[in-house]
C-alpha positions as CSV (number, residue, x, y, z in Angstrom):
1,X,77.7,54.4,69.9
2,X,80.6,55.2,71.6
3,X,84.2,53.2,72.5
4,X,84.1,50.2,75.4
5,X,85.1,51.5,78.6
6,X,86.4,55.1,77.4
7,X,83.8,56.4,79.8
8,X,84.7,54.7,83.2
9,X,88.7,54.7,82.4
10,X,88.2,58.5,82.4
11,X,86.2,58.8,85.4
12,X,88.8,55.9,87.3
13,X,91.9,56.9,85.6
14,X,91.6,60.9,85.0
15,X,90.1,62.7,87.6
16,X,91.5,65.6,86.2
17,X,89.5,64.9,83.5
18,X,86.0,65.2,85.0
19,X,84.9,68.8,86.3
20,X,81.8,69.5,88.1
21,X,80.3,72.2,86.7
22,X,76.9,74.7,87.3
23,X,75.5,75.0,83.9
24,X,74.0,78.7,84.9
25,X,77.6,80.3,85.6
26,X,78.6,79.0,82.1
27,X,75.9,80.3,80.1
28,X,76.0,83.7,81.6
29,X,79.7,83.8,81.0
30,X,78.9,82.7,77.1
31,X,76.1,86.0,77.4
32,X,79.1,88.2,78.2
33,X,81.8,86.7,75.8
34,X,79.0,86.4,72.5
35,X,76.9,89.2,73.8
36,X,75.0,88.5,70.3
37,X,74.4,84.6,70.5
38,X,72.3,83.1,73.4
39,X,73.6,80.2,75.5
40,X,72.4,76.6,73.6
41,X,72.7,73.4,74.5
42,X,72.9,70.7,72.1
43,X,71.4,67.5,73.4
44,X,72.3,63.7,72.4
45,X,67.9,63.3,73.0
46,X,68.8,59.2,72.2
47,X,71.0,59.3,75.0
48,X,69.1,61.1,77.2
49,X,65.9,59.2,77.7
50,X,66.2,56.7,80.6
51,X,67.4,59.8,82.1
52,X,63.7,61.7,81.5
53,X,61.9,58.1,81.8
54,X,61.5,57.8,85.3
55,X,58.1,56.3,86.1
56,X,58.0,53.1,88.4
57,X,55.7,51.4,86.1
58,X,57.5,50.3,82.5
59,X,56.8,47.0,81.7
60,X,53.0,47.9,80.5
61,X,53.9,50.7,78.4
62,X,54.1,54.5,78.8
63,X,53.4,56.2,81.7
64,X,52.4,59.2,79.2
65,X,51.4,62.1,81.4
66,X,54.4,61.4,84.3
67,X,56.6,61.3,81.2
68,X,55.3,64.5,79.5
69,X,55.8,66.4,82.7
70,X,59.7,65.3,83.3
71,X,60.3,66.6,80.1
72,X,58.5,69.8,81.1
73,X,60.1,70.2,84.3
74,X,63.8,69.6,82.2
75,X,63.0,72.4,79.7
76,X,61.8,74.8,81.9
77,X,64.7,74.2,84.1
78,X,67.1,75.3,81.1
79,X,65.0,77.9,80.3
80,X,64.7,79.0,83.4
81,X,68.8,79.9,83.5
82,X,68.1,81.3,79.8
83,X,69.7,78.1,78.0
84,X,68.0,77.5,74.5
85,X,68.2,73.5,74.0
86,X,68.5,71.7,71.0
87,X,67.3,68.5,70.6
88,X,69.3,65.7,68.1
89,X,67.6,62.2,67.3
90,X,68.9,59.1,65.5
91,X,67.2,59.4,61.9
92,X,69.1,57.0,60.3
93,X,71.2,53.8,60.9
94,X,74.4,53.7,58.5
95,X,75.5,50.6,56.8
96,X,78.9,50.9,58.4
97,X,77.2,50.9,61.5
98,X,74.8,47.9,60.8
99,X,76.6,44.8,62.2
100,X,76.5,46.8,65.5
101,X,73.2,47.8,65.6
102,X,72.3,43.9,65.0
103,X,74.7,42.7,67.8
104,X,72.8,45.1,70.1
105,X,69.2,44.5,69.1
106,X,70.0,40.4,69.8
107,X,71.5,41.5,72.9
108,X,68.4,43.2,73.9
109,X,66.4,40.3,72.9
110,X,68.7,38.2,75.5
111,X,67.9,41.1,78.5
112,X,64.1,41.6,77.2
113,X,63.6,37.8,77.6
114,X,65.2,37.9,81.3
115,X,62.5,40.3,81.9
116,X,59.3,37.9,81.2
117,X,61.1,35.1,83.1
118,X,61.3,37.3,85.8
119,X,57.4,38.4,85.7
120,X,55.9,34.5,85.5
121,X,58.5,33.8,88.5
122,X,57.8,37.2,90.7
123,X,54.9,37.8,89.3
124,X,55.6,41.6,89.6
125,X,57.8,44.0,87.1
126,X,61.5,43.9,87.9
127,X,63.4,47.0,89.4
128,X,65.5,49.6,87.4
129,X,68.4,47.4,87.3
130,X,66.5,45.2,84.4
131,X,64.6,48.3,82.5
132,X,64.7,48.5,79.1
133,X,63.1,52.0,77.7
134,X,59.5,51.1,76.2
135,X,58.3,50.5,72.8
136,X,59.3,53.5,70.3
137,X,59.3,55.6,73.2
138,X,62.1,57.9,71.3
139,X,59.6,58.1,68.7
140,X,56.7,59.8,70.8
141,X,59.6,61.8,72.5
142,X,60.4,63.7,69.4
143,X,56.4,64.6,69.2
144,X,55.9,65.2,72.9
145,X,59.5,68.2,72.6
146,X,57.8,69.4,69.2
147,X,54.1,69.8,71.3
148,X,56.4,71.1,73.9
149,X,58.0,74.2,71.5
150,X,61.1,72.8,71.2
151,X,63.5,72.7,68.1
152,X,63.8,68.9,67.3
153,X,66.2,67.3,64.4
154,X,66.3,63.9,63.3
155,X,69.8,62.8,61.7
156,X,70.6,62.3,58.1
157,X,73.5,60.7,59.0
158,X,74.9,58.8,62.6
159,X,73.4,61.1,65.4
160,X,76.6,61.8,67.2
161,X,78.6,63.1,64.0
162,X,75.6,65.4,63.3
163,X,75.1,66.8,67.3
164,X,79.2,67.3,67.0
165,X,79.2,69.4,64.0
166,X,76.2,71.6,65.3
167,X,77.7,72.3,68.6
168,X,80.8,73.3,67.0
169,X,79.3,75.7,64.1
170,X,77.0,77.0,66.4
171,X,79.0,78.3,69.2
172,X,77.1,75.9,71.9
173,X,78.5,76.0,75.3
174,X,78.1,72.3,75.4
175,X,76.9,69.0,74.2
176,X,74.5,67.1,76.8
177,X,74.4,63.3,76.4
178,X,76.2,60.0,77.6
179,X,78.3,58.8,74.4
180,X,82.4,58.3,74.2
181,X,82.5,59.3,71.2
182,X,81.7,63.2,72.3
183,X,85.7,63.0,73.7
184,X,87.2,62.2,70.9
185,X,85.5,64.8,68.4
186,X,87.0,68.4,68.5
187,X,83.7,70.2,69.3
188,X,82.4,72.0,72.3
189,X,82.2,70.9,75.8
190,X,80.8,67.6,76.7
191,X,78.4,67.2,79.5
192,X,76.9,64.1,81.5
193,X,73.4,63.4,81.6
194,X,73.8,60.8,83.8
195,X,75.4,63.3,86.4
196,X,72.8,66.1,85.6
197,X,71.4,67.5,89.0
198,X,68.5,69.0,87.4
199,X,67.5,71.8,90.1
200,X,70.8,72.9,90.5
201,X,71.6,72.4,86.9
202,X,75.2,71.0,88.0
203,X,76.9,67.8,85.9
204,X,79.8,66.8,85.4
205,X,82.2,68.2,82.0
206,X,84.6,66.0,80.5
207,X,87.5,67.0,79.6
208,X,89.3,66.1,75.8
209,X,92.4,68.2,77.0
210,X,92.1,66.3,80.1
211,X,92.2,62.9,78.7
212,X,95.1,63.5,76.6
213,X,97.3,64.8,79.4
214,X,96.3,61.7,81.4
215,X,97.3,59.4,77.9
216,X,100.3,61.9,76.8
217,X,99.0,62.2,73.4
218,X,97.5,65.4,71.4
219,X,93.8,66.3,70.7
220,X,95.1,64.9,66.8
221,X,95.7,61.5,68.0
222,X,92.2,61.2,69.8
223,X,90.3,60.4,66.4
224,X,92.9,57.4,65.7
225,X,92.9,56.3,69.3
226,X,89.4,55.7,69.1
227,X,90.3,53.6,66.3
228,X,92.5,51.3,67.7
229,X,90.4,50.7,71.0
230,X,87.7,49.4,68.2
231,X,84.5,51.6,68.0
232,X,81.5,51.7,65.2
233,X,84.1,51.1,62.0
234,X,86.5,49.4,63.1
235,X,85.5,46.0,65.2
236,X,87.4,45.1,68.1
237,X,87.8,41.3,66.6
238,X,90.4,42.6,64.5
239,X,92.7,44.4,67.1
240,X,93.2,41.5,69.8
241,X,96.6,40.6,68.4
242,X,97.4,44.5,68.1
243,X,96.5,45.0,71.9
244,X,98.4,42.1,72.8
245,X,101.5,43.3,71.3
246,X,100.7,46.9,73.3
247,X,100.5,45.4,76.6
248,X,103.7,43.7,76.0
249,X,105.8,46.9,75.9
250,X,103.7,49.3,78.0
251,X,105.2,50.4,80.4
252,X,102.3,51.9,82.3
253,X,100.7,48.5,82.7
254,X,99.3,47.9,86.2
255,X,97.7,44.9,88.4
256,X,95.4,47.4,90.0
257,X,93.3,47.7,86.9
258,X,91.5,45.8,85.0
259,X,92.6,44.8,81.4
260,X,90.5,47.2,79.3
261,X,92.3,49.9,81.4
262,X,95.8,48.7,80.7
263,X,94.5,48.0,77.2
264,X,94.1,51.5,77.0
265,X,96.8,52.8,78.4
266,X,99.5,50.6,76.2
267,X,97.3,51.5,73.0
268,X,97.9,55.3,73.8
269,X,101.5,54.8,74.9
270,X,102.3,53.2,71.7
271,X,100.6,55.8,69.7
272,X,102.3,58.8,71.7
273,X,105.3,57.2,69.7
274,X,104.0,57.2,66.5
275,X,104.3,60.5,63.7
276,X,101.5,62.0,63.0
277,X,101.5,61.6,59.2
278,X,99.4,59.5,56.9
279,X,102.5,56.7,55.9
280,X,102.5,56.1,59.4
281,X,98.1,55.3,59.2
282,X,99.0,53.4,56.1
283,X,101.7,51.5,57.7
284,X,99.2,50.5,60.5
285,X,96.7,49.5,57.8
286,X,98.9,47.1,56.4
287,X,100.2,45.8,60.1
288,X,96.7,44.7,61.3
289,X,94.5,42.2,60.2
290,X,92.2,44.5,58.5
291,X,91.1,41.5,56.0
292,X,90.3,42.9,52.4
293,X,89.6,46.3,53.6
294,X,92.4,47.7,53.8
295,X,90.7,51.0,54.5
296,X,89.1,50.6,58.2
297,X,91.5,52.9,59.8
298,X,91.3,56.1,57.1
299,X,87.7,55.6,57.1
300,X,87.3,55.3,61.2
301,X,89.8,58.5,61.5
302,X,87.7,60.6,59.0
303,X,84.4,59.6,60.7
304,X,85.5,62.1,63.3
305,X,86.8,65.1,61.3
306,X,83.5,67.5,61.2
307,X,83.0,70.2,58.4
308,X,86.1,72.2,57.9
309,X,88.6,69.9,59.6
310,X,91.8,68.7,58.9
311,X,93.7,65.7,60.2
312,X,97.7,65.2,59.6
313,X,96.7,61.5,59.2
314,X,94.4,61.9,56.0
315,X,95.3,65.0,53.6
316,X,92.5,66.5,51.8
317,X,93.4,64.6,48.7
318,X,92.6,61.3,50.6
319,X,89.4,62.2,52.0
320,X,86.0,60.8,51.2
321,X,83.3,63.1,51.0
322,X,80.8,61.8,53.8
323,X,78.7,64.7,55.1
324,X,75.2,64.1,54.5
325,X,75.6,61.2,52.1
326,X,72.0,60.4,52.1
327,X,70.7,63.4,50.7
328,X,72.4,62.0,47.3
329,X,70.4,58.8,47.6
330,X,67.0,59.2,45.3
331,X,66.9,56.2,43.4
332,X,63.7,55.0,44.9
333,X,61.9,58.3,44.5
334,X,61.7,60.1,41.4
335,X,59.6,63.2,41.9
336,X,61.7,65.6,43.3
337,X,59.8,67.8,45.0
338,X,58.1,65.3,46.8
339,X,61.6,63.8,48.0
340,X,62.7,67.1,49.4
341,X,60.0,67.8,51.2
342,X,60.1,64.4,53.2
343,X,63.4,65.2,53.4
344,X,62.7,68.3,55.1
345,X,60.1,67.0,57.1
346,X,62.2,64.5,58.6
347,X,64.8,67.0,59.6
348,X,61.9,68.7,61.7
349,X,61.2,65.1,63.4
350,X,57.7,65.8,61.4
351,X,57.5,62.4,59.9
352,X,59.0,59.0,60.7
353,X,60.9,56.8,58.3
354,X,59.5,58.1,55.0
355,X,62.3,59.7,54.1
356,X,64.5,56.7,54.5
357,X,61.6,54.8,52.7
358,X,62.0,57.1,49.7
359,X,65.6,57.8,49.8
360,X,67.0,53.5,49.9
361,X,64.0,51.5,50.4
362,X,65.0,50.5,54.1
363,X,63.8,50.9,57.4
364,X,64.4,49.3,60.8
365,X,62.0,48.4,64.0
366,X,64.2,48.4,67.4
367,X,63.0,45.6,69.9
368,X,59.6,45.5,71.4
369,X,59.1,44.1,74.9
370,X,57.3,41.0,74.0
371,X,58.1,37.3,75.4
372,X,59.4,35.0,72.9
373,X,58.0,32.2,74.7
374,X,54.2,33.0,74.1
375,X,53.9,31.6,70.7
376,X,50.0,32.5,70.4
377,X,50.6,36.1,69.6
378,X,53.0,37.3,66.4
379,X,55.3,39.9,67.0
380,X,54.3,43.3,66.3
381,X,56.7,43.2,63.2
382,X,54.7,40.4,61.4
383,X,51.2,42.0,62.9
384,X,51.9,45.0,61.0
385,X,53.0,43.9,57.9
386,X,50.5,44.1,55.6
387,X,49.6,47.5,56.8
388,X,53.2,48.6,55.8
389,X,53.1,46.7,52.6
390,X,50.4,48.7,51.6
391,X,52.2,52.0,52.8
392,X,55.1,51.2,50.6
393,X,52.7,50.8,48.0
394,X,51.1,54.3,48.3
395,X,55.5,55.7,48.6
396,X,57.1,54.4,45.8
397,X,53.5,54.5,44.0
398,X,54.4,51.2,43.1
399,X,51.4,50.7,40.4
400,X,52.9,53.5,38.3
401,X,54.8,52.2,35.3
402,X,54.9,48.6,36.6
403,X,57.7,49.0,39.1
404,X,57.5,47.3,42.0
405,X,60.2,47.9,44.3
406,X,61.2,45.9,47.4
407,X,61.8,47.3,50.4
408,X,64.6,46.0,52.5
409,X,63.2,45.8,56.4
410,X,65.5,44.9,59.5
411,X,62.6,44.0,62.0
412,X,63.3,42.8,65.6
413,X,61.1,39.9,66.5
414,X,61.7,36.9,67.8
415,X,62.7,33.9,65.2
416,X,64.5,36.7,63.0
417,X,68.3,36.3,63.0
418,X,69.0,39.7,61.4
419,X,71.3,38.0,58.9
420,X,70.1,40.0,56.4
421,X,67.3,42.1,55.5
422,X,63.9,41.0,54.8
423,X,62.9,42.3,51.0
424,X,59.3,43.0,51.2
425,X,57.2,43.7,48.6
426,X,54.6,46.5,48.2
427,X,51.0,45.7,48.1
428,X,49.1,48.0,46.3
429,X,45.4,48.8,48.6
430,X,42.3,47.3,47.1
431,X,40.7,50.7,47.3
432,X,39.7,52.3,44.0
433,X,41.7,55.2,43.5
């Protein structure tokens, strides 16, 4: 999900940082360097779709055809230059990730209710600056690329770790997507979707070795960095104090910029000064206000070392084994072969959320554009329910041997704080057989 502000501070702060690129000249320079590999691109699809969802009209759903043919027009584009492209989709949210995820489904609750208000007062759909990206509209994007021939994945794990590691054991000549995080793994090139000029395939590459020059650290101080700015493990509650004490003895701090910018700039300068060992990620452990998880820091660090990586801040004896945790996770699904092959199926974006059904008894509902003031229709989440009860049912096969597990479900809708998850129970169909 990406650190506050990393984005703009480069673009600002490190214009040596952002290079506009043509997409065609690299690609044919990757044909002549890996004569045997053709050019991919991995793409961050989660990222990219208010890019590809351009129709005027939102707020009644999908504008289905229009949509289907941007998508065409961006494959053929690539394909056009002879650039295979790989598409990545969130499969998965992690429970280290959760609190997150909540904070930014009530914030869309807050923006999705500005919407109606403006509707009844207009009575017209707001502009682009209020769109939110319609109903499960990632969901039928996965079918419309598979209808489309192209190679879809949906994550076992977070999307950004996954689309990092593939980039990087596959040789990619770049990753395209709008996420922070993409600078501070040590993958392939990172390209902007936002800056894509699709008939010149031209955007804008941002540069890691860039950034660091501009910071004075090393490529091994990006993943801790990161860190200490506060991203997905470690909350930026915690680090006020720590980047009060930064902006104290920076001495690069600045009136002309705002105080995220200086916050970054007296994070990194007081990293530059610290050895690269793992005392000295202890010793920060035990400096900030971690609470009873003392761990935050070696666990945020790792969370950026792909397969085959090494960091001089966590030795190999220290490190947890995280890559593809969930394919461990079969407690709620006993018959093997049937748990493999949803798992397989939901690598190939051929299902949706069976396999996380089956593997922890969770699943989650993003937001759905519905007004919390019209009291006369439920949301969809509590529509639906009984259907789903009986779907969970038919998964866990729930009349077998008695068992009735619940399933936990993190539904947006409005009235539902998130606080925890609902634990719903399976309903087994009233249809014989």
């Amino acid at each position: 999900m990406g650190i506050k502000g990393l984005q703009g501070f480069v673009a600002r702060v490190c214009p040596d940082a952002c290079r506009t690129v043509d997409l065609r000249e690299m690609a044919e320079k990757h044909r002549l360097d890996h004569p045997d590999f053709p050019p991919v691109v991995v793409v961050d699809a989660m990222s990219c779709v208010r890019y590809w969802y351009t129709p005027e009209s939102w707020v009644c759903g999908g504008q289905w055809r229009e949509y289907l043919a941007n998508l065409e027009d961006f494959i053929k584009a690539f394909t056009a230059a002879g650039i295979k492209l790989v598409f990545y989709f969130d499969g998965v949210v992690e429970e280290k990730k959760r609190d997150e995820w909540i904070k930014r489904r009530l914030q869309n609750n807050k923006e999705i209710a500005r919407i109606f208000q403006f509707i009844k007062t207009h009575g017209k759909q707001p502009g682009r600056g209020m769109f939110v990206v319609p109903s499960a509209l990632p969901t039928f994007t996965r079918f419309a690329l598979k209808s489309l021939g192209q190679k879809t994945v949906c994550t076992l794990q977070e999307a950004d770790f996954e689309v990092a590691a593939y980039g990087l054991q596959h040789n990619c000549i770049g990753i395209l997507g709008q996420d922070s995080d993409y600078l501070i793994y040590n993958t392939c090139p990172y390209f902007s979707i936002e800056k894509l000029c699709l008939d010149r395939l031209v955007t804008v590459m941002y540069s890691r070795e860039g950034l660091c020059r501009a910071l004075g650290l090393s490529l091994t101080h990006l993943p801790l960095f990161a860190c200490l700015l506060g991203n997905d493990v470690v909350p930026e509650s915690l680090l006020e104090g720590f980047w009060q004490k930064c902006l104290v003895t920076s001495p690069h701090k600045n009136n002309s910029y705002n105080r995220r910018t200086n916050i970054l700039l007296a994070v990194a300068n007081y990293i530059s000064k610290v050895p690269c060992s793992y005392s000295s990620l202890k010793h920060l452990e035990e400096m900030l206000p971690l609470g009873s998880d003392k761990t935050l820091l070696c666990r945020g660090v790792e969370s950026y070392l792909l397969p085959g990586q090494q960091s001089p801040w966590i030795p190999p004896n220290a490190r947890n084994c995280q890559m593809f945790s969930l394919q461990q996770q079969t407690a709620m699904c006993q018959d093997k072969e049937i748990f493999q092959l949803a798992k397989e199926q939901h690598i190939r974006s051929e299902n949706y959320t069976i396999f996380n059904i089956l593997s922890n008894g969770e699943i989650e509902c993003s937001n759905s554009l519905e007004d919390e003031c019209d009291t006369e229709i439920p949301g969809q989440a509590l529509i639906y329910r009984p259907a789903r009860q009986h779907i969970y049912s038919v998964l866990l096969e729930s009349g077998k041997g008695g068992a009735y597990p619940v399933v936990k479900e993190w539904f947006v809708y409005f009235g539902n704080p998130l606080q925890q998850p609902e634990l719903i129970q399976p309903v087994q169909p009233s249809i014989p057989g």
